[in-house]
N, C-alpha and C positions, 0 to 999 in steps of 0.2 A: 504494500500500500504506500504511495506515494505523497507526501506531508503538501497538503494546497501549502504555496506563498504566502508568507508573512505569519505561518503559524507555527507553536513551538510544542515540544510535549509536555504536557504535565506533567509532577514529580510529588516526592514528599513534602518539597518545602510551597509549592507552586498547585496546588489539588485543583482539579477540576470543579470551576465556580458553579456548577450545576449539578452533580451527585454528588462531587466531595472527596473521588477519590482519587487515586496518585498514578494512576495507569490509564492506556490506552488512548484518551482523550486530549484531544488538541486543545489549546486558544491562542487567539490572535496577539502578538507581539503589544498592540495597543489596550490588550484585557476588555477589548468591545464586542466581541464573539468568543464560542466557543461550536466545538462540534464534538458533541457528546453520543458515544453508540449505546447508553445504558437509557439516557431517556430519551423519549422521543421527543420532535418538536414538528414545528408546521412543515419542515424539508427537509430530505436525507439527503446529505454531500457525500454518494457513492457511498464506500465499503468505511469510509472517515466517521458515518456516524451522524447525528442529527443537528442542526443547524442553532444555535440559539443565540441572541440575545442580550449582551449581559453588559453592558452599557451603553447605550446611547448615545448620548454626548460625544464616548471615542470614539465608537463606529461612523457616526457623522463627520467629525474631524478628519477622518481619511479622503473627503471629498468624493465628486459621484464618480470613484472609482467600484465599477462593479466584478463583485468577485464572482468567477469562475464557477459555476458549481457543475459536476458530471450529468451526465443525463441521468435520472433513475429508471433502475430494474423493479419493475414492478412484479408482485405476487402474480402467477400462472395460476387461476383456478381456486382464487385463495377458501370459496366456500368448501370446495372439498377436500382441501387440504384443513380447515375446521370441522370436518364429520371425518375424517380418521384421525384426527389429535382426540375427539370426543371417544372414539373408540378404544382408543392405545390407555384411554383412563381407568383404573381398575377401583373399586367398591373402596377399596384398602386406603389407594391413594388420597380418595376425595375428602373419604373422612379425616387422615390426616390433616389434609390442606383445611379444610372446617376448623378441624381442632385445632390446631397454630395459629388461624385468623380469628376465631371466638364468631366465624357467621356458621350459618348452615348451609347443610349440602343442595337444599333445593333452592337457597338462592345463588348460588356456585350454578348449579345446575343450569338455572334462571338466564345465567350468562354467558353460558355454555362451554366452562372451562371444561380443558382438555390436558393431553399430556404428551410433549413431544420427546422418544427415543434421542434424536437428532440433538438437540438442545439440552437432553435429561432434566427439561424442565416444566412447570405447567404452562397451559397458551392460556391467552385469554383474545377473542376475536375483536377487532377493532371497526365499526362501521361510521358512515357518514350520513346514513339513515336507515329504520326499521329492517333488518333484514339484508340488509347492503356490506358485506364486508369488504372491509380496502387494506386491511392492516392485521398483525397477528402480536398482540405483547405476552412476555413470556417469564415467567419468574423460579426463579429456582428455590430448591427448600432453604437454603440462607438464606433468601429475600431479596439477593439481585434480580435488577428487574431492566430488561433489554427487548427491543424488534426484531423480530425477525426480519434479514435481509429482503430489499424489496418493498417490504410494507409503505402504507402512507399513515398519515396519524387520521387518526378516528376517535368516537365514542365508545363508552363501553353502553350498549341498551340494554334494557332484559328483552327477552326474546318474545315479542307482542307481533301481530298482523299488523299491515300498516293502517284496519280500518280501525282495529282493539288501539293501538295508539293516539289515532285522531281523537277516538273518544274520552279521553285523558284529560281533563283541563288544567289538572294543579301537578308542578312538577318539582322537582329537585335534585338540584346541580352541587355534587362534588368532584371531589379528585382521587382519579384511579379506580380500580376493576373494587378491590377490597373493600373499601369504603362507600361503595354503590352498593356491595354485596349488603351489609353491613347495613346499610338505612334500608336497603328491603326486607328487612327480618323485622324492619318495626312496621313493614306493610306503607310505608311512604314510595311512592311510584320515583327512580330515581334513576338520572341519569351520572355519565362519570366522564369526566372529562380526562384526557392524557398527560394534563400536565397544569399547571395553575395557571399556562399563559397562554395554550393551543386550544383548539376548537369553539374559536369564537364563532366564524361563520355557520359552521354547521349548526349549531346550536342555535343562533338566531334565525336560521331558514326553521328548523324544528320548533321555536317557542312562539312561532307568532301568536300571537292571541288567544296566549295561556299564561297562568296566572303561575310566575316564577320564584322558589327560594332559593336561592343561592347558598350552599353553607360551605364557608370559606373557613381553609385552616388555617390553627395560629402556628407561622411559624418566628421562628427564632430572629432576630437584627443580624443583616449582612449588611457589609461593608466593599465599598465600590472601590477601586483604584485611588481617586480624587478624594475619600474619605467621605463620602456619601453615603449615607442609608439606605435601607431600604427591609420593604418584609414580602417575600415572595406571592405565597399565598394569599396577603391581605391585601398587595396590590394588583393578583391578577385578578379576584373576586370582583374588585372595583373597576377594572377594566371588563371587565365582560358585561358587570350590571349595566355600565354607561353605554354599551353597542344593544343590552338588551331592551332596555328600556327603551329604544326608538319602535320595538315592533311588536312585545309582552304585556298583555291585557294590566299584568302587574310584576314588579320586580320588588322583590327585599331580600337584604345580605343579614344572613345571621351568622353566628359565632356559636363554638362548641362551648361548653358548659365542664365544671367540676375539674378546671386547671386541664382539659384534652385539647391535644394537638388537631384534632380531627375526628371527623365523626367514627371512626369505629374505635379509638380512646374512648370518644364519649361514651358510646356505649357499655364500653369493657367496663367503665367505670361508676354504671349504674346508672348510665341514660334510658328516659323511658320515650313511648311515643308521646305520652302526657306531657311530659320534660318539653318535650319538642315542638309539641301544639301549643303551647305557652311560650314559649320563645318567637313563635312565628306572629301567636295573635298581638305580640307586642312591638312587633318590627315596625317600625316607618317604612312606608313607599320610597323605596328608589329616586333620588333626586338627583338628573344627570349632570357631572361636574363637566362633562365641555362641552362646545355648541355641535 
């Protein structure tokens, strides 16, 4: 694999500003990108990994020098390549994965995790809408969580007809396959987004004129190059609320509860659906911060 210009490897002292860890992954000499192949993002830069992000301001400074990206290999067939990941899944494995994650098997089921030989690790299917796979994310029993090559970034849905969808009005926006898993065990109809900062579009073609909660994780204070803040998850929540709220009957961003990073903490930690519908009836309306 051949390093795009202008980017360097990660290390121990130098981790990748987007998982965190010290291998594999590139960023840009300027710390305005990164190309990360553990998480996904809006584009895959070839065999390098996913494109992200990670300041602004520097990546701007470079002027409109536009970088290079490879063409993408897309998934061949990717639905039936998610009904033999479904199959390779044994009774044994699933409960495992349950038991580790604190959800259940029928909402695992729900999602239609699988188990890929190839990878020795579980798939979770990625779509762009009901039924639609574009993408395949894949986690192993440690908890690294990576694409299958090829893929595009998607949603996690649960597995609804697209008319059982339409007839859905109230919906719910987290992060990742686990934590969709995870608020549907409390019976809230929920979608999963791939990352705190991907699948804005899709999801605003999918919410039109349905009544939206967004529940945004709390994550932890990073620090930007310049010595800038920032909080991932609390500021992609607020970016997506602002794209949703041009076309969502209603939009509110709520917050996990009892010191949880995210909603399947909340849960672990003695979150109820009651917890939840209290939280939501006390949300303000989405009020969009730019024009």
């Amino acid at each position: 694999m051949s390093i795009p210009a202008g980017y360097i490897r990660v290390s121990k002292s130098r981790p990748c500003p987007i998982c965190g860890k010290p291998d594999y992954c590139l960023v840009h000499k300027d710390g305005g990108t990164a190309l990360c192949p553990r998480t996904p993002g809006e584009h895959q830069w070839g065999e390098c990994g996913f494109y992200h992000v990670v300041d602004e301001n520097a990546r701007a400074a470079r002027g409109p020098v536009i970088e290079k990206r490879p063409a993408p290999t897309l998934l061949i067939n990717p639905e039936a390549m998610i009904e033999k990941y479904e199959r390779n899944l044994t009774l044994e494995q699933l409960n495992d994965l349950a038991s580790g994650l604190g959800v259940s098997v029928q909402s695992l089921g729900g999602l239609r995790v699988g188990w890929s030989h190839q990878h020795n690790a579980y798939t979770f299917p990625m779509q762009d809408r009901p039924g639609n796979v574009i993408g395949i994310r894949v986690r192993n029993t440690t908890g690294d969580k990576w694409a299958v090559a090829g893929s595009r970034n998607g949603l996690f849905i649960p597995s609804l007809t697209t008319e059982q969808f339409d007839g859905i009005d109230e919906w719910h926006i987290v992060e990742g396959p686990t934590d969709t898993a995870a608020a549907l065990d409390l019976g809230l109809w929920t979608i999963g987004r791939p990352s705190c900062s991907a699948g804005v579009d899709m999801l605003c073609a999918l919410m039109r004129g349905k009544k939206v909660y967004i529940v945004s994780n709390y994550d932890p204070t990073k620090q930007r190059l310049d010595g800038s803040t920032f909080h991932p998850g609390q500021d992609g929540a607020a970016v997506l609320a602002d794209q949703m709220e041009r076309v969502a009957e209603r939009v509110c961003v709520i917050y996990p509860r009892r010191g949880a990073k995210d909603v399947r903490e909340w849960v672990a930690k003695g979150g109820t659906r009651e917890e939840i519908d209290m939280v939501k009836a006390n949300a303000a309306a989405w009020v969009r911060r730019v024009a």
